[in-house]
C-alpha positions in Angstrom: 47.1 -8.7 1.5 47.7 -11.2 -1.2 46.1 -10.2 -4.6 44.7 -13.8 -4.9 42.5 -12.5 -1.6 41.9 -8.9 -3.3 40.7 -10.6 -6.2 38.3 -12.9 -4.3 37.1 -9.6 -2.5 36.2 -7.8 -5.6 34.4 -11.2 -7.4 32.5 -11.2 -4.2 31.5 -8.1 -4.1 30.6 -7.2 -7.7 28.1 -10.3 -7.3 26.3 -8.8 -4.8 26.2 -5.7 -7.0 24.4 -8.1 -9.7 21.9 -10.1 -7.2 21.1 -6.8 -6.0 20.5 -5.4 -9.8 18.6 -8.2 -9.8 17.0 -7.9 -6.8 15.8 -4.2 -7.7 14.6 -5.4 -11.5 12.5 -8.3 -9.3 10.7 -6.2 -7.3 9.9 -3.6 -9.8 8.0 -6.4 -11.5 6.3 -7.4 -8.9 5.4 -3.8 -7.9 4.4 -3.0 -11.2 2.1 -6.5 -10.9 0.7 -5.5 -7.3 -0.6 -2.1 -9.2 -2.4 -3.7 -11.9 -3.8 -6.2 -10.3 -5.4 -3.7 -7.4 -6.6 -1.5 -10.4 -8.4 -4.5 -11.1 -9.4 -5.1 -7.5 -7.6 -8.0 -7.1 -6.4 -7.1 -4.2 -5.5 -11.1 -3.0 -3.7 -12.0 -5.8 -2.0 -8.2 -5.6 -0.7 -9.5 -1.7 0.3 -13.1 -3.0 2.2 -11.7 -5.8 4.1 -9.4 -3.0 4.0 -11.7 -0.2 6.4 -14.5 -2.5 9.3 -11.9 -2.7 8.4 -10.6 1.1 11.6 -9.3 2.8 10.2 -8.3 6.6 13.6 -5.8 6.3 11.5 -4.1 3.5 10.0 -0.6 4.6 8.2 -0.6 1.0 6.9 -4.0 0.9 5.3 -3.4 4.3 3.9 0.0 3.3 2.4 -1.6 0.3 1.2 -4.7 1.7 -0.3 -2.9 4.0 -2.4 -0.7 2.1 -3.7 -3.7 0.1 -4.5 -5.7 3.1 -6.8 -2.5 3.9 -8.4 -2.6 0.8 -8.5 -6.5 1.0 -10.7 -5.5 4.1 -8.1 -7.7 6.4 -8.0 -4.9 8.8 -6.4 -6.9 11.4 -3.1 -8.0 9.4 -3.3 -4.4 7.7 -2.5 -2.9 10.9 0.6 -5.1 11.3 2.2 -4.4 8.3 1.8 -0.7 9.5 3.5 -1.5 12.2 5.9 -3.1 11.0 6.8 -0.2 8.4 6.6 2.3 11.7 9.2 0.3 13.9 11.9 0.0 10.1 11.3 4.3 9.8 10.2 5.6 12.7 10.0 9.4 11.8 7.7 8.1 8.8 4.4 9.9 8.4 2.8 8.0 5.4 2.8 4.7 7.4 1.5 6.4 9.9 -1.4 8.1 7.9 -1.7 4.3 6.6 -2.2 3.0 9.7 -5.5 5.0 10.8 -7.4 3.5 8.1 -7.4 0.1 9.5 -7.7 1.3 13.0 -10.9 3.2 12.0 -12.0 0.6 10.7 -11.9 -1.2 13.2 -13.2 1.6 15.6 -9.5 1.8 16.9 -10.4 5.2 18.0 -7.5 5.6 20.6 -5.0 4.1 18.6 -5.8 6.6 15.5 -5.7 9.5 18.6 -2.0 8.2 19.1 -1.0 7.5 15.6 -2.1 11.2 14.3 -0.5 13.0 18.4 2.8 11.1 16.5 2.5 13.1 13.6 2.1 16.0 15.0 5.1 15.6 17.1 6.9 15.2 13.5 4.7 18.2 11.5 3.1 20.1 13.9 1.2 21.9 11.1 0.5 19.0 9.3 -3.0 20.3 7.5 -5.1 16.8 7.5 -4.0 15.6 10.4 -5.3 18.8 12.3 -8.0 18.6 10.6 -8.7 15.0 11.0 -8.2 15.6 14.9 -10.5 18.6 14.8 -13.2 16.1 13.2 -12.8 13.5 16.1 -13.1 15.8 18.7 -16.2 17.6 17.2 -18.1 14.4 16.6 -17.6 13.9 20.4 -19.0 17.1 20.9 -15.4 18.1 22.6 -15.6 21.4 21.1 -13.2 23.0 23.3 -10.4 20.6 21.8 -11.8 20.8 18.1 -10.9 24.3 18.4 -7.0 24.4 18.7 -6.7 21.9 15.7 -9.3 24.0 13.2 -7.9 27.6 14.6 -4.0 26.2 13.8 -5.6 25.2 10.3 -7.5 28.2 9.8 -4.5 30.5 10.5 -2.1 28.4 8.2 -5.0 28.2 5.3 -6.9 31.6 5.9 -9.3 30.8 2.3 -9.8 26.9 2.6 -13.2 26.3 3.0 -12.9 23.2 5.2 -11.0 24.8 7.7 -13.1 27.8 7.5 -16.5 26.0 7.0 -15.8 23.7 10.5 -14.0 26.4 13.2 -17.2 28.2 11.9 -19.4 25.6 13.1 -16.7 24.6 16.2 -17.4 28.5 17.3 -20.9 28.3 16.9 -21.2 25.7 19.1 -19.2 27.2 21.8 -21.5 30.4 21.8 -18.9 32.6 19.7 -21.4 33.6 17.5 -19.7 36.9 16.1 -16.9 34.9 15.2 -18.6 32.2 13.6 -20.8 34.8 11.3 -17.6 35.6 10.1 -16.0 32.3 9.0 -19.6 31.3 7.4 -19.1 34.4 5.7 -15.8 33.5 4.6 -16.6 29.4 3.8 -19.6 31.3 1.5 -16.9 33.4 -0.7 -14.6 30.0 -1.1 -17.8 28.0 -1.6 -21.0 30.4 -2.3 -24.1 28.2 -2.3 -23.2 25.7 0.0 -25.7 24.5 2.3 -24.0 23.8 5.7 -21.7 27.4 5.6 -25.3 28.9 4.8 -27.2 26.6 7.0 -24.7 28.4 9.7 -24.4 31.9 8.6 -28.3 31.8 8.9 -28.9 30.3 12.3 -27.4 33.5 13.5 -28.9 36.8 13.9 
């Protein structure tokens, strides 16, 4: 190879080292700007700042953008930035997590039920998504199904009251009252006082 070529090889390449030095100092400005401005709630002016240096190659900008659409209350468009961030890291869990908020929000129910049976699939012991899962399933008065997500929680985190306080109340409802004075008992010792572990430990005789 003629060095004439070599040297036209190396020019090249060392300016894409600066555009992309440049590139990086660009978009930790406009990161930095997205962060004040949402402390500020500004959250339009936060997505206009990001949206002019948009790159839909970016996992970040889409993660981001995302969670200030949802906090823009543009639920709809939040959910495709999610998306979007899902399909450029597939095994991610934060966009994931991200993504339920504008689905609930939209009473997505199902598609929150798919995104969090994802995670799972990724971090089978991932605490708030069991727990999250436990809470859908209780409110439906599924109780049966609430159970495997607050026992798996419960055996990981033997002392957390949350976990404690609702496979309590998930027993309880499935007539397993012996087992359900116990966890009260427990929630009380994490949390003594608290009304609803109380409320519980009470109701049974």
């Amino acid at each position: 190879m003629k060095k004439s070529m070599i040297s036209l090889m190396l020019l090249m390449a060392f300016a894409t080292l600066r555009v992309s030095a440049q590139e990086k100092v660009q978009f930790e400005e406009v990161f930095k700007n997205s962060y004040a401005l949402e402390n500020n709630a500004e959250y339009g002016k936060a997505i206009e700042a990001l949206k002019k240096v948009y790159d839909e190659s970016s996992y970040e900008i889409n993660l981001r953008l995302g969670w200030l659409t949802y906090q823009a209350g543009w639920f709809t468009e939040s959910i495709a930035f999610y998306n979007k961030s899902i399909q450029l890291m597939p095994m991610s869990v934060e966009a994931r997590l991200g993504f339920v908020l504008p689905a609930a929000a939209l009473g997505n129910w199902n598609q929150v039920i798919t995104r969090y049976n994802e995670v799972l699939k990724i971090d089978p012991n991932h605490y708030t998504v069991n727990y999250r899962m436990g809470m859908i399933y209780y409110s439906r008065q599924e109780y049966q199904t609430a159970y495997k997500y607050f026992e798996k929680i419960a055996n990981l985190y033997p002392f957390d009251y949350d976990a404690l306080h609702m496979f309590g109340w998930t027993n309880y409802r499935m007539g397993k009252l012996r087992e359900a004075k116990v966890l009260f008992g427990k929630a009380l010792m994490n949390r003594p006082g608290d009304a609803s572990a109380k409320e519980g430990y009470n109701l049974i005789k």
